[in-house]
N, C-alpha and C positions, 0 to 999 in steps of 0.2 A: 228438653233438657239442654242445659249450657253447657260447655265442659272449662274451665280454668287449668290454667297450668304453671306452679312455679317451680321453675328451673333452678342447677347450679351448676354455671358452663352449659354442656350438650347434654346434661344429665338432669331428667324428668324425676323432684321428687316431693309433690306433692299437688295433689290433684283435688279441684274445688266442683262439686256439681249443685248443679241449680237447676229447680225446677218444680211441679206438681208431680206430688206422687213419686220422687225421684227417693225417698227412702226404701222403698222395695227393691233397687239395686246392691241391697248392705250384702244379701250373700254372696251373690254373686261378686263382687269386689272382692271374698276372702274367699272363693272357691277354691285358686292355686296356691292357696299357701298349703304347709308341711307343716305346722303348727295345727292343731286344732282344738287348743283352749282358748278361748272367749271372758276376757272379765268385761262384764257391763258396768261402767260407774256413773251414776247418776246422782240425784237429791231429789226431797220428798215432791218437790214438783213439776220433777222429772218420772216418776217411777212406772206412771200406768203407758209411758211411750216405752222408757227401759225395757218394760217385760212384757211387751208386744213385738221389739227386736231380737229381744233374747229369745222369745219364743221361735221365729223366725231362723234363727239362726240354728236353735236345736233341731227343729225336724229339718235342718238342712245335712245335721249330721255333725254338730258341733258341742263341745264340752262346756258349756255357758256357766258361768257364775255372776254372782251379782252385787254389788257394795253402793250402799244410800251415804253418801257424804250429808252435812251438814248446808241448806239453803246458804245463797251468798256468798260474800267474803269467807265467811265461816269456816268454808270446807279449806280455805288457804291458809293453812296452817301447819307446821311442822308436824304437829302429834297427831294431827288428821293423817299428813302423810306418811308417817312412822305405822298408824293404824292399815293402813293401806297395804305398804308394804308387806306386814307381819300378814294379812291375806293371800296376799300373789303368792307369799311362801310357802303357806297350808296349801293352796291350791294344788302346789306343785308348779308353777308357772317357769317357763323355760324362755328365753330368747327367740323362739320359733312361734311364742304364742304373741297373742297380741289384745290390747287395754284398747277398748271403747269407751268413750265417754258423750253421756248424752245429755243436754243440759246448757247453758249459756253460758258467757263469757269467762267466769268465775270457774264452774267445773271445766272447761277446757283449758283453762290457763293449769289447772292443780292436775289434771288428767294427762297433759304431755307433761309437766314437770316428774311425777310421777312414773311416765311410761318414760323418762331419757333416763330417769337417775337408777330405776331397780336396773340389778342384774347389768348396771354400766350403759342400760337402752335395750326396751324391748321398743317393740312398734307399737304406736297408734293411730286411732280414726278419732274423726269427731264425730256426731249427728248435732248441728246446735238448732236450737231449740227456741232462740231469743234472735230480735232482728237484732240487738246489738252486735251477739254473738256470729250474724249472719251475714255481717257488714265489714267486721272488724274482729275482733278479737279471737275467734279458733282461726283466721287467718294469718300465717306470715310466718309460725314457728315459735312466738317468743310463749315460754311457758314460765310460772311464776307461783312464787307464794310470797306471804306477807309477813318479813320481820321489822319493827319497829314500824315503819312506812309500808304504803300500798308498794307492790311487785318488787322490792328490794331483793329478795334471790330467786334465781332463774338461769334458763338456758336457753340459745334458741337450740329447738329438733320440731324438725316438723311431722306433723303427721301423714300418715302413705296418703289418708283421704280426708275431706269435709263434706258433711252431705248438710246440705240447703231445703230440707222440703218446705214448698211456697205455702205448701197444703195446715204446715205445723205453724209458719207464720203468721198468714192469712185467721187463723184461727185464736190467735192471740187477744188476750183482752186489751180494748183499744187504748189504754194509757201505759201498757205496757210498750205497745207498737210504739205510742209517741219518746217516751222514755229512750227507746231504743236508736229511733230515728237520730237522735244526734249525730252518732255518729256519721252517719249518712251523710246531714247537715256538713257536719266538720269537708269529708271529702267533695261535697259538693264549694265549700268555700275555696278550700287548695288544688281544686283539681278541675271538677267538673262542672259547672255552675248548669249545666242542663238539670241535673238535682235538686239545688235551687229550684229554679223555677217550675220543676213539677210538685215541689212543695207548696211555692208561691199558688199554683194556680188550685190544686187539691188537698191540701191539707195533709194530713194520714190516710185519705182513701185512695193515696195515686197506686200506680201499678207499683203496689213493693216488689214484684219480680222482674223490672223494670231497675229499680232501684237497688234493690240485692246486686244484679248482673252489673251495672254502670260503677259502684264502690267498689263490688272482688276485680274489676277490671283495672282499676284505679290503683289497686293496693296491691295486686301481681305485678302490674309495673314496676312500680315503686322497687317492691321485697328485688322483683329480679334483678335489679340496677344494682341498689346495696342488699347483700343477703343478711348483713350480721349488722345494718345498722351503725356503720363507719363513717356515715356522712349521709348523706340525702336521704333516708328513709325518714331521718327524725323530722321532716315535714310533718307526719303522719300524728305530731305526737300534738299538732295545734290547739290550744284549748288545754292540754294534758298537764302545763305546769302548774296554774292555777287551779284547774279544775281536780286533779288528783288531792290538792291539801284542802278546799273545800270537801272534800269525800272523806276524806281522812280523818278532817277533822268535828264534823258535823255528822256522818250517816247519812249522808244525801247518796242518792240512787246515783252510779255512774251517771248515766245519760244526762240527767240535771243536772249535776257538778260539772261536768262538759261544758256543756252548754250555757252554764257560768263563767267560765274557764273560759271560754268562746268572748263572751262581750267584756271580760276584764284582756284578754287577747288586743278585740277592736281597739280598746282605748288607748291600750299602751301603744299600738300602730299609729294609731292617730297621730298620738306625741311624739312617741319619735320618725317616723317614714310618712307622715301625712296621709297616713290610708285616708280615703274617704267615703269609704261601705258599712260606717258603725250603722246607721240606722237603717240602712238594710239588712246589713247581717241582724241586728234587734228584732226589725217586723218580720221575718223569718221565722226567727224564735219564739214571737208571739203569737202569730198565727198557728204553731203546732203547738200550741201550749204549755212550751218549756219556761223555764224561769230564767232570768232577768239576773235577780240578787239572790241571797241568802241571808237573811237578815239576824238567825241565830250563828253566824259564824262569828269568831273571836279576830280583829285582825291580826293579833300578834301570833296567834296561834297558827293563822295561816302564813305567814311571815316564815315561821320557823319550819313549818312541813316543806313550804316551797324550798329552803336550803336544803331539804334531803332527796332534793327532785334527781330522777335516776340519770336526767341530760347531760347536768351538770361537770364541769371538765376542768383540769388544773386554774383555769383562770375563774373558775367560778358560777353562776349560774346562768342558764340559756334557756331562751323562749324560743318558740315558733313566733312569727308576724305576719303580716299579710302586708306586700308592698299594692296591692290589688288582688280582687278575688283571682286565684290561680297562678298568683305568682307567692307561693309562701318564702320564707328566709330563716335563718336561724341566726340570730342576735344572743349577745352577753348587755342583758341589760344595764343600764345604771340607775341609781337609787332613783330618779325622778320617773324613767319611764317604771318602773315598777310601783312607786306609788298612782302613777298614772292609771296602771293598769285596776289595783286596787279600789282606787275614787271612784273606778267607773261603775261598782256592783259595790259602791258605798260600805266601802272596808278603806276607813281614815284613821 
């Protein structure tokens, strides 16, 4: 087992573990708490891990309850979390108790929004469930639901814990792992290019626990540097401007909207900073079997989600670039490199 740690100042508040078998540590993590209500929040494809934890946790001596959100996007929604809420409340739920959420990127981003806003912030954990989730998103704090646009309200709060089992990864149906993997991809583009090349040499069968540890090492970095996302964390967000209004506006699975987002990225680089890695970051992408273009996407359509990008600052919209792999930047593009970026995943 790994242990992660991000900090604020000298103060330890949130802790990432990683590993086989490292979900049977869950009680033990809430052994010294004074709270002893448990809500488990899960979705239907989360449920038979859900109440094998919860079970776990009851005969540990714990007051478990249980709430199925809606798969996906779906569950990030205000009257999801209105539903939510008016739970915690039945429950009796107190500030001493604490919100698990088990499930990928989606239920952890609604499960901390959720666990910061009841009761002004109770505590949460995550268990994720998804390499996405495992790479990136229950990592860093930022919690999220979706009004008009993806992650438009939110908070960062972090959670006390993330637990990484390699065992629940590993176990994954393989095009979900690939789906996933972008993210990975993305940090290996601005960060660590060892990623890269274990994708290069293996495809989806490299050591994703290898792969897990080298991203949450990448992105505790990062979070410790800026905690609130003030400047250098938005590296993180590469791929994210594009690829989010491709999601938005199509229903492409994150990971492939990324990884769209990723090769309309290269090109705008190309054009404006001369990056010169498009066709390696491309056979990358194509070796894991991620997509390239989107060919039902609208370009105006994505035009106008891209304006609602959450980057965005009084002068107007901002991209991630790559001046070379692992050197990212953050640019206010102008209309040519965005259509550049555009031309590149043939959105004219």
């Amino acid at each position: 087992m790994r242990r992660h740690v991000i900090w604020r100042g000298d103060e330890p508040v949130s802790t990432i573990l990683v590993g086989h078998g490292v979900s049977s540590v869950l009680p033990e993590l809430l052994a010294r708490r004074t709270g002893r209500r448990v809500a488990v929040l899960c979705q239907p494809s989360t449920v038979t891990l859900a109440e094998r934890y919860a079970n776990d946790l009851h005969r540990s001596g714990f007051e478990v309850s249980g709430y199925t959100l809606p798969d996906g996007e779906e569950a990030k929604q205000l009257g999801i979390v209105e539903d939510v809420y008016r739970f915690l409340n039945g429950a009796k739920f107190t500030r001493d108790d604490i919100v698990i959420g088990v499930g990928g990127g989606a239920l952890t981003d609604v499960t901390g929004f959720i666990a910061a806003t009841y009761l002004r912030g109770v505590s949460a954990m995550y268990v994720a469930t998804t390499l996405l989730a495992a790479v990136d998103a229950a990592i860093g704090g930022k919690t999220a639901v979706n009004v008009d646009g993806k992650n438009l309200a939110g908070v960062f709060s972090h959670p006390e814990a993330v637990i990484v089992d390699i065992d629940t990864i590993d176990a994954l149906p393989r095009r979900h792992k690939i789906v996933g993997a972008a993210e990975a991809i993305k940090t290996g583009f601005i960060a660590d290019t060892g990623i890269i090349a274990a994708f290069e040499a293996d495809g989806i069968d490299t050591d994703l626990e290898d792969i897990v540890n080298r991203s949450v090492a990448v992105k505790v970095a990062v979070v410790n540097e800026d905690f609130t996302e003030r400047g250098s964390r938005a590296v993180l967000n590469y791929g994210h401007t594009v690829g989010h209004a491709i999601e938005s506006t199509t229903g492409r699975p994150h990971g492939e909207a990324v990884a769209i987002g990723m090769v309309a990225a290269g090109h705008a680089a190309a054009h404006h900073l001369g990056f010169a890695g498009v066709t390696r970051q491309q056979d990358v992408l194509v070796r894991m079997g991620l997509p390239l273009t989107a060919p039902e996407a609208d370009a105006e359509a994505v035009r106008a989600m891209m304006a609602l990008d959450k980057k965005r600052d009084s002068q107007g919209l901002r991209m991630v670039l790559l001046e070379e792999f692992g050197s990212p930047v953050l640019i206010h593009p102008d209309d040519a490199t965005v259509r550049a970026a555009l031309a590149g995943i043939d959105l004219v």
